[in-house]
C-alpha positions in Angstrom: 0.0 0.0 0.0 1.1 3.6 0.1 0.6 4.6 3.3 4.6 2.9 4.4 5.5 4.8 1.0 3.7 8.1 2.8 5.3 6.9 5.8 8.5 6.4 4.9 8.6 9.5 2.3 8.2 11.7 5.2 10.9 10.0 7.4 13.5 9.3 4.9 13.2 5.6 5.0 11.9 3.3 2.3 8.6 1.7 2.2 7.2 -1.1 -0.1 4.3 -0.3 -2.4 2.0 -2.6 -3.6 2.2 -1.1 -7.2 5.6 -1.7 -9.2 7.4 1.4 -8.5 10.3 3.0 -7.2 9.7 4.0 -3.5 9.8 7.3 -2.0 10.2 8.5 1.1 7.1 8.3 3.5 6.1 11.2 5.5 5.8 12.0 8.8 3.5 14.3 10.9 5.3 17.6 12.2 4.0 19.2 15.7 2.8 22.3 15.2 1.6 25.5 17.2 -1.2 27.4 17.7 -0.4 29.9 14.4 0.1 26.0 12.8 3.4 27.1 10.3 4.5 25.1 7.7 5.4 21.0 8.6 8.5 21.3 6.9 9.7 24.4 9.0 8.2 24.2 12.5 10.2 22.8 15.2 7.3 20.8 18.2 5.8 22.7 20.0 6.6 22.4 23.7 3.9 19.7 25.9 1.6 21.8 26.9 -0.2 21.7 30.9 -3.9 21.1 29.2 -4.2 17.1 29.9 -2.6 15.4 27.2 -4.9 13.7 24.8 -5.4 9.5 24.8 -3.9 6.7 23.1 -7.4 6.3 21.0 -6.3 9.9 19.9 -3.6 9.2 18.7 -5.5 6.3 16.5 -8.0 8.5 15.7 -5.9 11.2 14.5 -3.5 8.0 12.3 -7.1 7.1 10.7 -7.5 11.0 9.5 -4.1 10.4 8.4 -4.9 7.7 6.4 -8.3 8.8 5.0 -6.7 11.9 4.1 -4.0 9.9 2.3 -6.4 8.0 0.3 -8.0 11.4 -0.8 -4.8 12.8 -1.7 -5.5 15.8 0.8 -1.8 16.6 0.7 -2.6 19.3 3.6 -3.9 17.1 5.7 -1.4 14.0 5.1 1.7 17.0 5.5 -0.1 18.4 8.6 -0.3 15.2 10.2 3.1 13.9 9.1 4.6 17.0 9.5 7.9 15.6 12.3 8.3 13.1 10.0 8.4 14.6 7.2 10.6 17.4 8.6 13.0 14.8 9.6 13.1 13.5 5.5 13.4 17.6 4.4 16.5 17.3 6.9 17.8 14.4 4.8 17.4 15.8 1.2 13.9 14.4 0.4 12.7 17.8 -0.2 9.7 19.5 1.6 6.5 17.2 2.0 4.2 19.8 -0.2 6.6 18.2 -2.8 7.2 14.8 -2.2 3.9 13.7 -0.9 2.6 14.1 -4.8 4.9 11.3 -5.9 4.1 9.6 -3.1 0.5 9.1 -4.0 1.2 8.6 -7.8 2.6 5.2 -6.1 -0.5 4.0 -4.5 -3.3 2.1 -6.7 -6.6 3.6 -6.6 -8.2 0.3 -5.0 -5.8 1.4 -2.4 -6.3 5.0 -1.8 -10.4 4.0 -1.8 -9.4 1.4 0.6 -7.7 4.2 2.6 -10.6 6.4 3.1 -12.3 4.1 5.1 -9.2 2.4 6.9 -9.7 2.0 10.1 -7.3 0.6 13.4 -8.3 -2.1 15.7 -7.0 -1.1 18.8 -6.7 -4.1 20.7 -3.1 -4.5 18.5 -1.8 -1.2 19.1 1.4 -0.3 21.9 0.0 2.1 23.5 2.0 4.8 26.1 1.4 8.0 27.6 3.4 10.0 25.1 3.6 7.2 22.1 1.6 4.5 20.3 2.7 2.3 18.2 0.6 0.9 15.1 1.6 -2.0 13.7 0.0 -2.8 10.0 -1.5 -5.7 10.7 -3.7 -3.4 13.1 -4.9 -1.6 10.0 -8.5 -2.9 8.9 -9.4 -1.8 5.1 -11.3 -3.0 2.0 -8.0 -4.3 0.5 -5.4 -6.5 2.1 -2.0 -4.5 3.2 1.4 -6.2 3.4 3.8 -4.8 6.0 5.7 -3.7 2.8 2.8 -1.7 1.8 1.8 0.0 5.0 4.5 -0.1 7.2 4.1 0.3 11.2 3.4 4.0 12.3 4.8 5.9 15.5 2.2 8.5 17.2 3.7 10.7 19.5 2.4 13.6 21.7 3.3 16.5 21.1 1.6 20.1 22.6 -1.6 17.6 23.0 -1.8 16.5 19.7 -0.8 13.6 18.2 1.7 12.9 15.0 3.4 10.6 12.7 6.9 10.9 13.9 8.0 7.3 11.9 
């Protein structure tokens, strides 16, 4: 699937796709303030004292990530991505507004249909105050994902809100 391609676009690491085509880098969410600046130039915002937000936030906010993939709301996927995909910028990929594009040019359309309805089941999920990890095989969707396709996701808190950080 795209979404480890998304993934791993952002974060400078290489995901499989299930279509026959060079991967690119996934991408990553990037923290952001209360002005929101751009993912690919905003450092996280500091934790803030409101009460930090739940673990089913943080799946909640990876299924917006995903439905927003499958859309091809490159907002959205760069908004949510944004420390990962700051970390890929930092490693030559170029800024997410750019290589999320080529990024979804590499998922099939069953796919990104698949994706807009994706959802996680939450009983397979690592789940800590300040992290959850999603393994694939916790994503549920219309069309069967490979780990090469989706790739496991990091949440992590940051300011109260939750983003792809790998």
């Amino acid at each position: 699937m795209g979404a480890a391609l998304l993934i791993s676009s952002c974060s400078g690491e290489s995901g499989g796709t299930a279509a026959p085509a060079p991967s690119a880098p996934s991408i990553a969410p990037t923290s952001s303030s209360a002005a929101q600046p751009s993912p690919s130039t905003s450092a996280a915002p500091a934790t803030s004292s409101a009460a930090e937000s739940t673990g089913g936030d943080a799946v909640d906010r990876y299924e917006a990530f995903m439905h927003a993939a499958g859309r091809q709301d490159l907002a959205t996927v760069c908004e949510i991505a944004g420390p990962a995909a700051k970390q890929a910028e930092d490693q030559g990929m170029g800024p997410c507004e750019k290589t999320m594009p080529m990024a979804f040019q590499l998922i099939s359309p069953a796919q990104k249909k698949a994706l807009q309805t994706a959802t996680v089941d939450r009983s397979k999920i690592k789940e800590g105050a300040k992290r959850v990890e999603i393994p694939a095989r916790a994503v549920k969707a219309s069309v069967k994902f490979t780990d090469s396709d989706l790739g496991d996701a990091v949440m992590e808190n940051r300011g109260g809100k939750w983003y792809v950080v790998d």
